[in-house]
ChimeraX commands (.cxc) that place a marker at each C-alpha (Angstrom):
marker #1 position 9.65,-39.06,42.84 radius 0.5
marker #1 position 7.08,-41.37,41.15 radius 0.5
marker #1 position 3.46,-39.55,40.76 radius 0.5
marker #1 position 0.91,-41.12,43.37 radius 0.5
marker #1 position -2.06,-43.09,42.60 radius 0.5
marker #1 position -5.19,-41.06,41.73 radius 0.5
marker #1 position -8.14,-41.51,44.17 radius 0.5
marker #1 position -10.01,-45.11,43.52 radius 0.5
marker #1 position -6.64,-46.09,42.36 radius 0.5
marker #1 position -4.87,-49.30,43.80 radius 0.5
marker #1 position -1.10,-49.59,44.03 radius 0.5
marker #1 position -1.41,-52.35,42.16 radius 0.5
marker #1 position -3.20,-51.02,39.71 radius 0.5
marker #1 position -0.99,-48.11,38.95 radius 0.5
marker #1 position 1.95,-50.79,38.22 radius 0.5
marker #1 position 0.71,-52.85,35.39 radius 0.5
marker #1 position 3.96,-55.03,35.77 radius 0.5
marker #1 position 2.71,-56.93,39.65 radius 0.5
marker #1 position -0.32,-58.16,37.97 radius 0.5
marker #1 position -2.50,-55.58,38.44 radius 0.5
marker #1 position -5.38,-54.50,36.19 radius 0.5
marker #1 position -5.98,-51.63,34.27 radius 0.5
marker #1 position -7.25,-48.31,35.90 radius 0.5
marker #1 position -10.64,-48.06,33.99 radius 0.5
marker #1 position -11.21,-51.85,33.91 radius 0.5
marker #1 position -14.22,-52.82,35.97 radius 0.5
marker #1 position -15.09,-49.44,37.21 radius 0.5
marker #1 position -18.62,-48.95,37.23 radius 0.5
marker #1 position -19.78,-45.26,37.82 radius 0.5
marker #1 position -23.62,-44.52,38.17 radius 0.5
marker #1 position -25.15,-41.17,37.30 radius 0.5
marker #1 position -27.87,-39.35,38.45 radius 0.5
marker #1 position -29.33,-36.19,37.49 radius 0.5
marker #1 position -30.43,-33.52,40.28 radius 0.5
marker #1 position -33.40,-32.13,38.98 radius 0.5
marker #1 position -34.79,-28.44,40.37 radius 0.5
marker #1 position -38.62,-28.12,41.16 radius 0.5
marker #1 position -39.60,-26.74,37.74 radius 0.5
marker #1 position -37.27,-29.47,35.92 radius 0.5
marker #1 position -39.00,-31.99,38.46 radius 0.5
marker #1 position -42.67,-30.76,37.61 radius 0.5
marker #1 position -42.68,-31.74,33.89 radius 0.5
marker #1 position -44.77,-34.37,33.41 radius 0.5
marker #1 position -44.16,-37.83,32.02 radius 0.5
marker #1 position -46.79,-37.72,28.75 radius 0.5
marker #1 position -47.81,-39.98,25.90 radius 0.5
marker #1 position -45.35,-39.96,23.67 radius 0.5
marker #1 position -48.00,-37.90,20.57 radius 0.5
marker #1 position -48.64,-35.78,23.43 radius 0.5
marker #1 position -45.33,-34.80,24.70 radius 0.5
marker #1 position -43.89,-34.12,20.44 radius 0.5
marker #1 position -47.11,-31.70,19.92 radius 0.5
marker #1 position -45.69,-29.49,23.25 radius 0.5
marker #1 position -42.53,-29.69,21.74 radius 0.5
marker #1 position -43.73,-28.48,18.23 radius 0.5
marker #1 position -45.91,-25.78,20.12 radius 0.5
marker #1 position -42.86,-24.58,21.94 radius 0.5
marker #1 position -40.74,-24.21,19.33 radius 0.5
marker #1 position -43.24,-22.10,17.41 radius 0.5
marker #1 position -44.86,-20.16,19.98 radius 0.5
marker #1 position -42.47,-19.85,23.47 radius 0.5
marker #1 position -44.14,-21.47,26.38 radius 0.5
marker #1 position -47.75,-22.79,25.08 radius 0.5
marker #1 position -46.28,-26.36,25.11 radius 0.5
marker #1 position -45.48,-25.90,28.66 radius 0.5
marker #1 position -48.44,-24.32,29.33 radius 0.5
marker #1 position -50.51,-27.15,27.63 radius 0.5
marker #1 position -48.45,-29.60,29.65 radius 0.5
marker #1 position -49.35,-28.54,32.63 radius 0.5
marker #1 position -53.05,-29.13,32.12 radius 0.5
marker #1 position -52.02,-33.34,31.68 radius 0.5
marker #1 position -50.79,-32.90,35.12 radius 0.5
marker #1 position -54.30,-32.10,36.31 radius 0.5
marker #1 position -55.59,-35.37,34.00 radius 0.5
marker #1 position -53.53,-37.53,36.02 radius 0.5
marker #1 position -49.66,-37.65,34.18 radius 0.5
marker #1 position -46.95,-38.42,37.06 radius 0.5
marker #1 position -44.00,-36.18,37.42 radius 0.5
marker #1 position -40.65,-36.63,39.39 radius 0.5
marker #1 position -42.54,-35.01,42.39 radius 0.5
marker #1 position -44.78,-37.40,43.66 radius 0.5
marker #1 position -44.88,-35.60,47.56 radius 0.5
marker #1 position -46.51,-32.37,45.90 radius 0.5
marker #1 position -50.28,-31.80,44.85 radius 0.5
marker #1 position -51.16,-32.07,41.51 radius 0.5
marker #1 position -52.25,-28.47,42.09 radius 0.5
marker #1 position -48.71,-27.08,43.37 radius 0.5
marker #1 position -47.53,-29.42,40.31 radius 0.5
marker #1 position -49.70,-27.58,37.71 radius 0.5
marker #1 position -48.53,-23.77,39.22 radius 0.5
marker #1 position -45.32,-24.98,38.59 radius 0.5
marker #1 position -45.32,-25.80,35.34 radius 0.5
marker #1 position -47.59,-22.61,34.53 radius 0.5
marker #1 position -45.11,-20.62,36.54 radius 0.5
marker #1 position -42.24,-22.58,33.94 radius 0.5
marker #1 position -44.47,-21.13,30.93 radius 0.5
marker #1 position -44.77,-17.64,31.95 radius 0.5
marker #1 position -40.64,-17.52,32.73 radius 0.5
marker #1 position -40.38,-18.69,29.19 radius 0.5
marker #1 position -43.04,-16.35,27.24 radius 0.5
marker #1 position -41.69,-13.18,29.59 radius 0.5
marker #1 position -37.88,-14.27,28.59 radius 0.5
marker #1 position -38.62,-14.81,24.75 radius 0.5
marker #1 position -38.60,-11.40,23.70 radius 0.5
marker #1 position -33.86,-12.17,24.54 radius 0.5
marker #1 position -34.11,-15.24,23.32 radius 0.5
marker #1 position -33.64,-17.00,26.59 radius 0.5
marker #1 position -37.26,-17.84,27.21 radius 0.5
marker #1 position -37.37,-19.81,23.69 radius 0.5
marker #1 position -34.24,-21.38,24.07 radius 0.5
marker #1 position -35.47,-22.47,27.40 radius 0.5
marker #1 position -38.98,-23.43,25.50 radius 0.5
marker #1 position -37.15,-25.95,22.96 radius 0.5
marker #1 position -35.34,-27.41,25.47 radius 0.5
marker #1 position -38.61,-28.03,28.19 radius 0.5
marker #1 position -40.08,-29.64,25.05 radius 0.5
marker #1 position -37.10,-31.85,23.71 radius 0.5
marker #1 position -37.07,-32.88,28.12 radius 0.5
marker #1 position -40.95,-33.57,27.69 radius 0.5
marker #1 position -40.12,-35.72,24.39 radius 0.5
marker #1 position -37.32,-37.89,26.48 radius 0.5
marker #1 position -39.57,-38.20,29.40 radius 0.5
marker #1 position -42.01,-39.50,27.31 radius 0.5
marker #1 position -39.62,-42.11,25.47 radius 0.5
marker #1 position -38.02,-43.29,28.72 radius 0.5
marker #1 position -42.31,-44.07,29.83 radius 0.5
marker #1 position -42.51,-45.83,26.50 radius 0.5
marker #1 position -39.30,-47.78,27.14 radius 0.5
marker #1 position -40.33,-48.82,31.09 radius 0.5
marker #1 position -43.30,-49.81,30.08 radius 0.5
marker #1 position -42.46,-52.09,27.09 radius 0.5
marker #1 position -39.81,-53.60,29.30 radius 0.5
marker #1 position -41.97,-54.07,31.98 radius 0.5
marker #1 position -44.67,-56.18,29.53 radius 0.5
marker #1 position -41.77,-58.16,28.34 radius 0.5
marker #1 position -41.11,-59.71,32.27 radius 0.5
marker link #1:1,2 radius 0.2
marker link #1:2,3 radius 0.2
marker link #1:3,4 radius 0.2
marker link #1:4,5 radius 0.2
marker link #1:5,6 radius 0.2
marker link #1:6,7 radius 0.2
marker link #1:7,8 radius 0.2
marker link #1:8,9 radius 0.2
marker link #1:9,10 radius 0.2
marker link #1:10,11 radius 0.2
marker link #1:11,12 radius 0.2
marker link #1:12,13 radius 0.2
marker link #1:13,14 radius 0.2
marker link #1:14,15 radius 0.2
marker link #1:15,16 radius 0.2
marker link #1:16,17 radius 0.2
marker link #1:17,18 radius 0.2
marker link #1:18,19 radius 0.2
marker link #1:19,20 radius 0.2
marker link #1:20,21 radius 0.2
marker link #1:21,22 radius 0.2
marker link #1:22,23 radius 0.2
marker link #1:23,24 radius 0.2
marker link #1:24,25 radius 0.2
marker link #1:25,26 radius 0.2
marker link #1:26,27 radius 0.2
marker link #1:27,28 radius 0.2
marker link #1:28,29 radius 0.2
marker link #1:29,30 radius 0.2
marker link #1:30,31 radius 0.2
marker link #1:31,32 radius 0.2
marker link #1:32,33 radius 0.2
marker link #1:33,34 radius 0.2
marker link #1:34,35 radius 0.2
marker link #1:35,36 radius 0.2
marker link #1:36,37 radius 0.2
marker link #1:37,38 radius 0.2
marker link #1:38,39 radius 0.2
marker link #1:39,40 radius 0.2
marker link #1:40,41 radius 0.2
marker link #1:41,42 radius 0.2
marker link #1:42,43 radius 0.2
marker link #1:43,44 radius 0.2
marker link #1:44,45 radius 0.2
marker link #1:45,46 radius 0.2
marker link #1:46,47 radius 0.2
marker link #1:47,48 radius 0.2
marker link #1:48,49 radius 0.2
marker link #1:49,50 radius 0.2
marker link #1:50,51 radius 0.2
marker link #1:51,52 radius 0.2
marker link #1:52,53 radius 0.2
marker link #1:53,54 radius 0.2
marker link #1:54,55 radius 0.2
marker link #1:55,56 radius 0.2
marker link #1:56,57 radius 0.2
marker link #1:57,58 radius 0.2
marker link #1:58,59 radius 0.2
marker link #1:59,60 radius 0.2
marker link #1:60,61 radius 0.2
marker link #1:61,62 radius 0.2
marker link #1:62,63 radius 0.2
marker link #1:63,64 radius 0.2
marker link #1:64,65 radius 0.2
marker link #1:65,66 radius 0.2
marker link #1:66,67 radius 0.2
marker link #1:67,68 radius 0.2
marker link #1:68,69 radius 0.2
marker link #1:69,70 radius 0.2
marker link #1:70,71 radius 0.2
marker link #1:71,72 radius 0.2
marker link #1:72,73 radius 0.2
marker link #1:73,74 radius 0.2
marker link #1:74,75 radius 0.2
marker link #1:75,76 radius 0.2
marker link #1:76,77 radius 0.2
marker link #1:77,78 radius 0.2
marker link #1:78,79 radius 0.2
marker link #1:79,80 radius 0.2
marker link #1:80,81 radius 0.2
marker link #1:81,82 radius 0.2
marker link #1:82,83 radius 0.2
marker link #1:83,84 radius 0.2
marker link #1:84,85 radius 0.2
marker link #1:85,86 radius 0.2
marker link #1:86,87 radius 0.2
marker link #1:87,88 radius 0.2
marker link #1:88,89 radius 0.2
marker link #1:89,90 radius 0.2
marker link #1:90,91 radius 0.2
marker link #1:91,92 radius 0.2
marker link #1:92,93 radius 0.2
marker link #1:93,94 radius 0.2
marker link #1:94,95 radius 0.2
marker link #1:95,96 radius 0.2
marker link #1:96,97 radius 0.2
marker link #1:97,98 radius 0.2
marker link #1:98,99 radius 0.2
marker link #1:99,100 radius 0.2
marker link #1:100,101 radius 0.2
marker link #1:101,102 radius 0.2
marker link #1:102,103 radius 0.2
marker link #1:103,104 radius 0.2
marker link #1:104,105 radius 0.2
marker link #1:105,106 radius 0.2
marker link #1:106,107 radius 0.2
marker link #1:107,108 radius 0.2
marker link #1:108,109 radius 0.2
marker link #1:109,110 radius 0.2
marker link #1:110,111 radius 0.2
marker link #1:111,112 radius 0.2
marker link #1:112,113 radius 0.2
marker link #1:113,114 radius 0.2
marker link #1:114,115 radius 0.2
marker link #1:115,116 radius 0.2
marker link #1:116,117 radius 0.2
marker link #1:117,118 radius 0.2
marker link #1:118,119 radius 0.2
marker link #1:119,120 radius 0.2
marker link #1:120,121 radius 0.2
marker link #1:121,122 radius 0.2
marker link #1:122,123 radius 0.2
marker link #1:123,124 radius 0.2
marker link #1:124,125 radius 0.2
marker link #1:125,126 radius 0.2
marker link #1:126,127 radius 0.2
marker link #1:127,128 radius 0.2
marker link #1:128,129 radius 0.2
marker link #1:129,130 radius 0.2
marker link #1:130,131 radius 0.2
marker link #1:131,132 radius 0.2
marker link #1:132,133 radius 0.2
marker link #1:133,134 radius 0.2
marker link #1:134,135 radius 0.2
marker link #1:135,136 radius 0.2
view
């Protein structure tokens, strides 16, 4: 009994020998991150902007996120455009006090690091759209 064909698969393309191609030739998968409201709600800052959060959070839990959330009331977009800017800010406020309250196990400033290093990649990927977007 010969195994069948995984799903996506082709018959021809599980026997090499009838001139089929291989199974992860011209496959083209597209990936996209489901974000939660607080994940959503950080904002997408100036690149100096978004590395002094993450310094701030990795010395003192939550302060970066905190100061963060005071760009989104000076006008910095966030994956959230339906909400107010002032459901946006609670958010991320509500994001810093999870992560000061959870610091004293650890949690909250392993959380903290990683809210920074996403406000750091947010901030690249804004650098990167908009120097592709002067280049067309």
């Amino acid at each position: 009994m010969e195994p069948s064909p995984k799903d996506g698969e082709s018959a021809a393309a599980a026997e090499p020998g009838r001139g089929g191609t291989a199974p992860s030739s011209g496959v083209v998968v597209q990936v996209r991150e489901k974000k939660g409201p607080l994940r959503a709600a950080i904002p997408y800052m100036p690149f100096p902007v978004a590395v002094i959060c993450l310094f701030l959070n990795t010395f003192v839990p939550g302060l970066g996120t905190f100061v963060s959330a005071f760009t989104v009331l000076c006008g910095a977009h966030t994956d959230l455009p339906d909400r107010h800017r002032c459901c946006v800010f609670w958010l991320n406020i509500a994001a810093a006090l999870i992560q000061i309250l959870t610091a004293i196990v650890m949690v909250g400033w392993i959380m903290s690091i990683f809210w920074g290093m996403d406000m750091v990649i947010l901030a690249t990927e804004r650098r990167c759209r908009a120097a592709s977007a002067d280049l067309h």
